[in-house]
N, C-alpha and C positions, 0 to 999 in steps of 0.2 A: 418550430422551437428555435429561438434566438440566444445567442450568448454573448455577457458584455463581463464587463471587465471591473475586478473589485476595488480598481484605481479611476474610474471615471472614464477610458478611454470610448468615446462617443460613438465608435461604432460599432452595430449588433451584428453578429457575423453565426454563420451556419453551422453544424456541427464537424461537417468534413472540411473548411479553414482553419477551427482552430484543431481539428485533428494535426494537420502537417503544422500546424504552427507554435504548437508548447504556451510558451508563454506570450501574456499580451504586450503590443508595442510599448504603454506606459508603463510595463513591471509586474502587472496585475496577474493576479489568475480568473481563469474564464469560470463564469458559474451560468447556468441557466435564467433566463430573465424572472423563469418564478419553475418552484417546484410542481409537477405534476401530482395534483390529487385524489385517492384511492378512496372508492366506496366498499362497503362490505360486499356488495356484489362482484368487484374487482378481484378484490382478496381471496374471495371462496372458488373462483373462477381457475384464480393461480394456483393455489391449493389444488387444484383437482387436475391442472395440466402438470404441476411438479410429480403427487402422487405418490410422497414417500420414497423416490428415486425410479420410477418407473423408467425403462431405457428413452434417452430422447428427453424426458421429463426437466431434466436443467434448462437443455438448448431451446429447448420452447418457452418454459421462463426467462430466460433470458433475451430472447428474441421480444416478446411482450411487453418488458419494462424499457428494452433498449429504442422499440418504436416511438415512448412515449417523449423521448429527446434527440432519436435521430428522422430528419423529414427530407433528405438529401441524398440516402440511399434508397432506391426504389427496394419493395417490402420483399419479394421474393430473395434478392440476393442476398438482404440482412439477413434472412430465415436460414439461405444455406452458407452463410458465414459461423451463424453461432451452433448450424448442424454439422460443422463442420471441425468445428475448436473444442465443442463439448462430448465428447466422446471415452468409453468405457477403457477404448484402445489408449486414447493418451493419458488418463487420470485415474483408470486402476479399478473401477466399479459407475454401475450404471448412477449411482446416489450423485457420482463428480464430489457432493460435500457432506458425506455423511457423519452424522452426530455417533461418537461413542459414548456413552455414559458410564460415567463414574459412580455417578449417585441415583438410582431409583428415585421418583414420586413415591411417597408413603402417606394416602388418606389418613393412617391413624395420628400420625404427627404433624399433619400437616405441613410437611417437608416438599419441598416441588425437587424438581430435580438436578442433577449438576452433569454438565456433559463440556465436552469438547468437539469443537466442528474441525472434521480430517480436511485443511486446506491446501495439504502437502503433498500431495499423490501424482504431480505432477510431472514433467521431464527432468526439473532440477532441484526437487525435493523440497519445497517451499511454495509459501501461500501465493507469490509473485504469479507465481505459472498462471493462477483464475485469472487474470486482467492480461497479461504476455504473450498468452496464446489467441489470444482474440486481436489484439492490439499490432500482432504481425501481419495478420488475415488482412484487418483496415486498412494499414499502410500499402501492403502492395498493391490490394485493390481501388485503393483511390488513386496511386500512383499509377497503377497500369490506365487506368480512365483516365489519368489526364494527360497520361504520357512525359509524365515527370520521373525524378530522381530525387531524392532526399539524404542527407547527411544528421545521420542522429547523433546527435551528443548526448550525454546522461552521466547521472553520476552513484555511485554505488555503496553502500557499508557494509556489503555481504551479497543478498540476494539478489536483489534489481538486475544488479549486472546482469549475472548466468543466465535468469528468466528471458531479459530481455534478448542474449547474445542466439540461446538455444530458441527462439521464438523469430530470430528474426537470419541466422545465418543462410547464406544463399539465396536470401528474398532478392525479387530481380528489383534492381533500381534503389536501394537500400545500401548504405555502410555505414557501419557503429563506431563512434567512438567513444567508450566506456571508461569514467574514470574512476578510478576507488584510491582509496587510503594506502599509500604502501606500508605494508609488514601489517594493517590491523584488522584483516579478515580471518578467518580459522586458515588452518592447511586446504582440507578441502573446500572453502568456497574460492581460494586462491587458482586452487588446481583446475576447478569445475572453467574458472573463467579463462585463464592463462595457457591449458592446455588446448583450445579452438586453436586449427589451424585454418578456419574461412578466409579467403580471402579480403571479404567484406567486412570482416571484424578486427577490431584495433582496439586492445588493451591499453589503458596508459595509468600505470602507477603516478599518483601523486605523491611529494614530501612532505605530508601535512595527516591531517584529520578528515572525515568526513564532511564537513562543514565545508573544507577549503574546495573539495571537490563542489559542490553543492553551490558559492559563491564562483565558481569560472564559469559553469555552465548556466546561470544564471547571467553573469557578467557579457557570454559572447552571444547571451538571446537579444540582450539591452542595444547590445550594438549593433542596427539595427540594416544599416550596410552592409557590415559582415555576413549577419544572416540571410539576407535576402541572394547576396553575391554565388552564397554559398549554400542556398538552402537549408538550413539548420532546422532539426525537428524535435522532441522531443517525448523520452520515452518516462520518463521520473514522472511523478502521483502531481507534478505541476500540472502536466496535461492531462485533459477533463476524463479524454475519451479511458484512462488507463482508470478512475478512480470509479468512473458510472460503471462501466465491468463490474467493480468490488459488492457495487451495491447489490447485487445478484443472488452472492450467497447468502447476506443477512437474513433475504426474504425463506431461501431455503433452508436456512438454519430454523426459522421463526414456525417454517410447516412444520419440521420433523418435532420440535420441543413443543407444541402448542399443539389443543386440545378443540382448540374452537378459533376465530377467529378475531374475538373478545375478549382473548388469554392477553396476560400482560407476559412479555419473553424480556430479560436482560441479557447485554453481551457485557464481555470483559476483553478488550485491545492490548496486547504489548504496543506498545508507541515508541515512535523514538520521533518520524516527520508526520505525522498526523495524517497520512494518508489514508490507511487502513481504517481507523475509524471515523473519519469521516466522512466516507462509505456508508455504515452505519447511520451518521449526523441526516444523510439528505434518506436514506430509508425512514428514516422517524418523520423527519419532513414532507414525508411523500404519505404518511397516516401510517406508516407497518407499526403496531403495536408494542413499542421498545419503553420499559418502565426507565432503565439505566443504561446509560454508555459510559463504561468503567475507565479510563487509562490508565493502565499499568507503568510505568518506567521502570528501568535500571535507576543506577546512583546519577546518572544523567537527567536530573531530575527538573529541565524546564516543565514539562508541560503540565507536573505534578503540584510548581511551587505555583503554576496561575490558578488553578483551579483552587489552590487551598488559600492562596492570598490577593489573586487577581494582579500579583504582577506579573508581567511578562519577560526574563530575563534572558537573553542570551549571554553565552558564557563564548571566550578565547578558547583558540586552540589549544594552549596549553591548559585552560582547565576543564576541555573537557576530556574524562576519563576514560581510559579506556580496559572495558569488563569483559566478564566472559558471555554478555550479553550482547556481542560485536554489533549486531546491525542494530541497535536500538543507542550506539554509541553517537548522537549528534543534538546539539547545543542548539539548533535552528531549525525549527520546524515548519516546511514552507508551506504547506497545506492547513495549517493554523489560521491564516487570513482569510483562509474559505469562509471557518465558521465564526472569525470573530466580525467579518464584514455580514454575516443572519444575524450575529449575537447585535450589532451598533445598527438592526435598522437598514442594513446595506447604506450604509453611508459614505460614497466612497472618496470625498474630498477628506474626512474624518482618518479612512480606511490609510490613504494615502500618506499622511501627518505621521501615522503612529509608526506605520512599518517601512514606511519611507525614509521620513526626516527625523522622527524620536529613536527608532533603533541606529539610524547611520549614526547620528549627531550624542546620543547618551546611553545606546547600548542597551535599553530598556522603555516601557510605558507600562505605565501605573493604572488599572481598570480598579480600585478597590471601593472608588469613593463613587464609582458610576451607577448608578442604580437596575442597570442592564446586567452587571456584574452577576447578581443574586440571579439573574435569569438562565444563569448557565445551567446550574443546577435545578432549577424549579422550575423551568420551559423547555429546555434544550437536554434534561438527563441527564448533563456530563458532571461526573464524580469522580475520585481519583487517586490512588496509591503508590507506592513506591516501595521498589524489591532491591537487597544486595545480594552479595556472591554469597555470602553465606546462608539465605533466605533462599538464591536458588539451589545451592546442592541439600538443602532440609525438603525441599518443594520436591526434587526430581528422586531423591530417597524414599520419602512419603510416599507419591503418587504410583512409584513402581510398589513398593511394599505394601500398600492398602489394594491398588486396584490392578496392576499388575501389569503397567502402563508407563514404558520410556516415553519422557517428554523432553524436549531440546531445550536448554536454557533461560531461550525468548518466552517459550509457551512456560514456563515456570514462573516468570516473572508475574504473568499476566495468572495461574491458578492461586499464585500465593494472595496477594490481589482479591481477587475474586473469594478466597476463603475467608478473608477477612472484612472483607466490605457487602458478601452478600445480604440482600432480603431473602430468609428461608422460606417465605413463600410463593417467592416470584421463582421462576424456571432460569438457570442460569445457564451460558453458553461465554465459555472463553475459548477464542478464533488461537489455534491451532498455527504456529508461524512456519516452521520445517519440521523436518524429522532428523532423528536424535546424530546421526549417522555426520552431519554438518557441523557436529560441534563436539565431537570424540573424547577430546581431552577433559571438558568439564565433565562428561559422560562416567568417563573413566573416575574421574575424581570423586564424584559422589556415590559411584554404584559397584566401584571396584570391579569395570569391567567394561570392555568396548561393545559400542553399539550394535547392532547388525548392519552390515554393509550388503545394498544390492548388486546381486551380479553385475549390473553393466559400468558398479562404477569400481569393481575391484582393478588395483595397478593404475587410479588415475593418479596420486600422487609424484609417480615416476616419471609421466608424459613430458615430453618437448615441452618448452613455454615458449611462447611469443607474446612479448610485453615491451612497451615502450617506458620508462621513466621520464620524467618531465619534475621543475619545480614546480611550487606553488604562483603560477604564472596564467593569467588569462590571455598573455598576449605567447606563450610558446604552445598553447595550446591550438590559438588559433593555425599559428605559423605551422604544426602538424597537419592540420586538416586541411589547409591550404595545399601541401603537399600530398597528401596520399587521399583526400576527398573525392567523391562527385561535381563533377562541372552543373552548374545551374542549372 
């Protein structure tokens, strides 16, 4: 399996290059040369190695779908990497992503059913952990084979960071540095990140929004001397290897809700960078049975107004807002070019025009008058609504008082959503973002009462920080990693 670039850049490169490499030399992101496709014999196969959560039963799914785009790792070592990630010990039950249901199937009404897939159960209590825990394994292990060092940069609106800090601290030949929003994460996903004392990890507050973090480390991949100088890698849903992980649990969410393997299953996505579901986009692409891929948003409402109008709008940092739906707080969604380069045909002279030259140059591009447009919806599934702060404390009031179920903000965003746009005959599943516990104060606010917190994170609030501040700068950013990095 080959991978090229959804800018044109000419050459096809393996899945362990663009692993240490993030993004592609012309800007692009990496997508497979074609999606792998799934016969009913395939499907029924995976179904019986997953098994309802049988122990082991993820890590062998997983292992199955990740051979079918990685060809660069010999097969045994992939098998005890992902027996190695997927385990009862680090995620809390042998399922790894088990479905809770809200809602029963009811033959008499012909009601299918409504659930949530648990993708929280991780080391930092968020759906991040499914692709971070695996994506630490990769990195050392190609590093230790090649006898390299890498310097990750990444950037954060809440979860990614911690996932990725707690997934990759002490890794030999590895150091992070993680940039987020200053002041616009909750307390605790501040604390989760700020309070690592690794040596290897480097916190760096930005003075901006999530977006500006998202434009430096995008800015010092481009420069292309810099990275190579200093090895740069990447750990954000840019790189391919963190997104094909995601695609993991759609299939396992589609066993547990599905009856056969001719069931049609819908998911519903919080989004904020289209990472997440489009996860989901190359599962559908690859044959898994998906009637609908819902996107949810906050008042941050890019990804909601293309799908309704086909334009594509990024917003300034000042307007984009900031909710109690923190990590779905960004105005640029870089995993978007994934599927608008399947949605235009993979066209990537086209691909290049729009997100290249039309968003630098006018801030926007227009798909309404395209005839591909209509294909989003009626080829590709993608549908799409839009939640506020008031819509989430009604959602996370609801859902505890009907089914008896705290849900975090994010995962509110994505049920209110999903209650209003379902087909009642299709099986619904909205992807679960954290646990309630990350987001306290909305918690408090609409349930009149703080979450449960797990033992191992009581008195993290209190911890030591070690944090850098930086402005909105890609060149003080570099000039950090320049100092405290890995040598080439």
């Amino acid at each position: 399996m080959l991978y090229l670039s959804t800018r044109g850049h000419a050459e096809r490169k393996h899945f362990c290059e663009i692993l240490l490499e993030g993004l592609a030399p012309d800007g692009g992101l990496y997508l497979p040369e074609r999606y792998p496709q799934l016969d009913a014999g395939v499907l029924a196969h995976w179904r019986t190695l997953y098994n309802g959560g049988a122990p082991g039963g993820y890590a062998a799914l997983a292992f199955e779908l990740l051979s079918l785009y990685i060809d660069d790792i010999p097969a045994a070592d992939l098998r005890a990497l992902c027996e190695k990630t997927y385990t009862q010990a680090v995620f809390g039950t042998a399922h790894i992503v088990p479905l809770k249901q809200l809602e029963a199937p009811s033959t008499d009404s012909g009601q299918a059913g409504f659930y949530l897939q648990a993708l929280s159960n991780g080391p930092t209590l968020a759906f991040k952990d499914m692709a971070m825990q695996l994506l630490g394994r990769l990195f050392e292990y190609e590093l230790t084979r090649r006898g390299e060092q890498l310097n990750i940069l990444g950037a954060t609106s809440g979860d990614t960071g911690s996932a990725a800090e707690y997934a990759l601290r002490g890794k030999r030949g590895v150091r992070v540095f993680m940039l987020s929003p200053a002041g616009r994460m909750s307390p605790f996903q501040q604390a989760q990140m700020f309070s690592l004392q690794d040596e290897n990890i480097h916190n760096i507050a930005i003075d901006g929004v999530f977006d500006d973090c998202q434009d430096i480390v995008k800015a010092v991949s481009k420069d292309l001397a810099f990275k190579r100088a200093y090895k740069i890698g990447s750990v954000n849903s840019i790189n391919w290897a963190r997104l094909l992980a995601q695609v993991v649990y759609y299939f396992a969410g589609y066993f547990q809700a599905s009856t056969n393997d001719a069931q049609a299953v819908s998911f519903t996505v919080p989004s904020g960078n289209f990472g997440n579901v489009c996860a989901g986009h190359v599962a559908r692409q690859m044959g898994l049975p998906i009637q609908t891929l819902l996107v949810a948003t906050n008042e941050n409402d890019v990804l909601d107004e293309f799908f309704r109008t086909g334009v594509y709008r990024v917003r300034a940092s000042v307007d984009t807002h900031e909710t109690s739906s923190p990590s779905m707080d960004i105005s640029k969604a870089s995993n978007f070019e994934r599927f608008v380069f399947d949605l235009l045909g993979r066209d990537a002279v086209r691909i290049k025009a729009l997100f290249g030259d039309a968003l630098a140059e006018d801030g926007y591009f227009d798909l309404s008058a395209d005839p591909a447009f209509a294909q989003a919806a009626s080829r590709f599934g993608f549908v799409s609504g839009q939640s506020t702060h008031a819509d989430r404390l009604r959602t996370i009031r609801q859902v505890f008082e009907r089914y008896g179920v705290m849900i975090d903000p994010h995962t509110a965003d994505g049920v209110r959503v999903a209650l209003e746009r379902r087909d009642p005959a299709v099986p619904m599943i909205v992807l679960e973002t954290a646990l309630p516990i990350k987001f306290a104060d909305t918690i408090a606010e609409a349930l009149g009462r703080a979450p449960e917190r797990p033992p191992q994170f009581e008195g993290l609030e209190d911890l030591p920080r070690r944090v850098q501040h930086l402005p909105v700068d890609a060149a003080a950013v570099q000039s950090y990693i320049a100092q405290h990095g890995l040598a080439s």
